[in-house]
N, C-alpha and C positions, 0 to 999 in steps of 0.2 A: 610564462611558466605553466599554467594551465591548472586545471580543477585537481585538488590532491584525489590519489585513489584509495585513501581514508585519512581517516580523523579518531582521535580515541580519548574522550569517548566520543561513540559516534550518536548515543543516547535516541535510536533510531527503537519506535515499537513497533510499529508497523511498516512496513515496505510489501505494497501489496502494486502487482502487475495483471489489469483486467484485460484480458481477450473476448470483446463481444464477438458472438456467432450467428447463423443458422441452422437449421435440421430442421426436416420431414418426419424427424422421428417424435415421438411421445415424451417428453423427460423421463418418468419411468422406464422406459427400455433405455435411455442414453446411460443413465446409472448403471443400471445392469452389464451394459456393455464396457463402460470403463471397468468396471468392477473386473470385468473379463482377461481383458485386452492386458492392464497395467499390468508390470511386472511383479513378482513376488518380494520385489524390496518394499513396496506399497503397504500400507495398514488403510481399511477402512473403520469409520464411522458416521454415527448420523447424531446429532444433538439437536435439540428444540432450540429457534430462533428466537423467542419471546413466547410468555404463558401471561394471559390473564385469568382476570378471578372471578368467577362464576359466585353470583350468590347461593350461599348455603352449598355450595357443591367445590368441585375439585378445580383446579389451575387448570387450564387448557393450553397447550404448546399452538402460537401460530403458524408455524411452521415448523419448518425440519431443515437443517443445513446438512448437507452430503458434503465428507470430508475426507480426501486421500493423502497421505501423509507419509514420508520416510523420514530418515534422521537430519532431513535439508529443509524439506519443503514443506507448505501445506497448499493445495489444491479443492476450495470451496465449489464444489459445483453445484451451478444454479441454471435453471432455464435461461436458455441463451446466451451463456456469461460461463468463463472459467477465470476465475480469480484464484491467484498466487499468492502467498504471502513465505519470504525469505525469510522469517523470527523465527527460532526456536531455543528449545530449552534445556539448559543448560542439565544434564541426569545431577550432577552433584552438587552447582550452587544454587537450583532451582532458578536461574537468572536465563530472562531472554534475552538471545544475543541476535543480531543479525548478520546471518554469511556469508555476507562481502558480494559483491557483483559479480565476478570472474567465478564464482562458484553457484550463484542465481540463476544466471543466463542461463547457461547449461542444463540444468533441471529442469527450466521451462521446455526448452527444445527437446529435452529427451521425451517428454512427454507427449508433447504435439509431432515428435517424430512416430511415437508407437499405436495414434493413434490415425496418423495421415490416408494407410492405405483401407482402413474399414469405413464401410457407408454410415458412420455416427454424422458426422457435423457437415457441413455443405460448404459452408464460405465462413472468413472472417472480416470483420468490417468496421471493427472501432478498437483504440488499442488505448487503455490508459495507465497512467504510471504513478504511483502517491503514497510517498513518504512523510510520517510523520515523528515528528521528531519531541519528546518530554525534557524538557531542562527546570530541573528543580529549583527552586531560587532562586531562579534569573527573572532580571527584567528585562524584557525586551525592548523598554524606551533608549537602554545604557547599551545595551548587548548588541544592537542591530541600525540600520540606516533609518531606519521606521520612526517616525512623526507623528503622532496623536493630538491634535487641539481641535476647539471646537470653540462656538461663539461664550464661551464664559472663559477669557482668559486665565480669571484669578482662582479655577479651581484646577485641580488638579488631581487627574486620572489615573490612579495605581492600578484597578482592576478594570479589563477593558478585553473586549474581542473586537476583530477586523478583519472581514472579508473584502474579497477583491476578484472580479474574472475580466479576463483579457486575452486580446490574441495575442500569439507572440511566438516568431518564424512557425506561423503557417499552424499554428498548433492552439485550442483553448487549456488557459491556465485559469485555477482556482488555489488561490492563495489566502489562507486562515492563518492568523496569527493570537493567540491568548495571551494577555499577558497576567501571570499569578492568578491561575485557577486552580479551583480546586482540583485534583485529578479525579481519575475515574476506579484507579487502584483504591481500595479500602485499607490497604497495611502501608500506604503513603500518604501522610497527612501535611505533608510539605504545599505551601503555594509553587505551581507550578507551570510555569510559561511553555505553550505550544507553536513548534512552526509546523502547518501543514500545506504541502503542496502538492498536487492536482496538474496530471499534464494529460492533455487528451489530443487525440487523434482520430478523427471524425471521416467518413465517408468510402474510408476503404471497401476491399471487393476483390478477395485474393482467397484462390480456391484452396482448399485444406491439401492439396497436394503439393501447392505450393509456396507452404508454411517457411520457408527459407525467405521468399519475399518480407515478413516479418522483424527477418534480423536485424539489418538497418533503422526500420519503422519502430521498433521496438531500444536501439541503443540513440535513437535521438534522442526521445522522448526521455531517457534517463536522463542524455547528455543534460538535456534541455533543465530536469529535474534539477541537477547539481548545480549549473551553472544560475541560475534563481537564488538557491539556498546560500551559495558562496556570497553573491554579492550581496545578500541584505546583511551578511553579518559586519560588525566592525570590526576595524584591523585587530585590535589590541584581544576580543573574544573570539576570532579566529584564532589567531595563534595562541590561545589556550587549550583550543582545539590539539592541537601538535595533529599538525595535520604533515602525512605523510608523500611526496611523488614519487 
């Protein structure tokens, strides 16, 4: 039958899609020329990435995140790196949703199509894909195929992280699982089980003109995403899922 093409909920907060690159250019002028280039559906901003505390003196921002934005997408641009993220927010229940693949894709390519023919970016060469997923009160020992033991049989591990990277068709995975964390939201004080997954694509070398070579490279790597996330679940917390073909 194949991987549903959703699930609801789909309790997805992040769905972020990295295109590492190159440029001859300066980041400061790469900004400026996105800023140029995108079209007037586009909103920029720039927000402090982390501030420490200066003694006796003011918060200092470590950096600065450059952020392009319409009512779909969000577009982080970093030196060497454009990252995606599909979440947004909801204007009247304040709730982030995520907007479906079939509406993703698109957004990315419209991008890297408006900016293909100007001299910003030179080549791309790493594509990765990582979805992360917040399940409130679930345990992932009950929820999923996933095993925890360790050499003290007679205890037993409610609160628990588990990393994992491996290759798998041709691609490296980074597989994070929490199970009943605390979250990171302040207005959620629920224990809170994370599946996060990490698909990467290494050593590419495909010129910014020919960003269509991408597409393919770009819907495995999803494929790859889903098809991970499906099978660790159990049958009985799948189909809770109502998941949709």
């Amino acid at each position: 039958m194949g991987n549903p093409v959703k699930i609801t909920p789909d309790r997805i907060k992040s769905a972020i899609v990295e295109i590492k690159y190159t440029s001859k250019l300066p980041f400061e002028v790469i900004i400026g020329l996105f800023y140029k280039i995108l079209d007037d559906t586009y909103n920029y901003t720039n927000r402090p990435i982390q501030h420490i505390k200066v003694e006796e003196g003011p918060e200092i921002p470590l950096g600065i995140q450059h952020i392009f934005y319409n009512n779909k997408i969000h577009l982080h641009l970093q030196p060497g790196s454009l990252v995606f993220n599909g979440i947004q927010k909801d204007a009247n229940s304040n709730i982030f949703n995520y907007i479906g693949w079939d509406n993703y894709m698109p957004e990315i390519l419209k991008i890297l199509n408006e900016i293909k023919d100007q001299d910003i970016l030179e080549n791309y060469i790493r594509i990765g894909i990582r979805y992360n997923s917040e399940y409130p009160e679930i345990d992932i020992r009950t929820s999923t195929k996933f095993n925890f033991t360790f050499g003290l049989p007679e205890i037993i591990s409610n609160k628990f992280s588990f990393s994992s990277e491996f290759i798998h068709n041709e691609h490296r995975v980074i597989l994070q699982l929490l199970n009943k964390n605390n979250t990171s939201d302040p207005n959620n004080i629920k224990a809170t089980s994370v599946i996060d997954i990490d698909i990467i694509k290494e050593n590419l070398n495909i010129n910014k003109n020919d960003f269509e070579q991408l597409i393919p490279i770009i819907t495995k790597a999803h494929d790859l995403e889903k098809e991970i996330f499906f099978k660790l679940l159990q049958p009985d917390f799948f189909n809770s899922l109502n998941p949709t073909y």
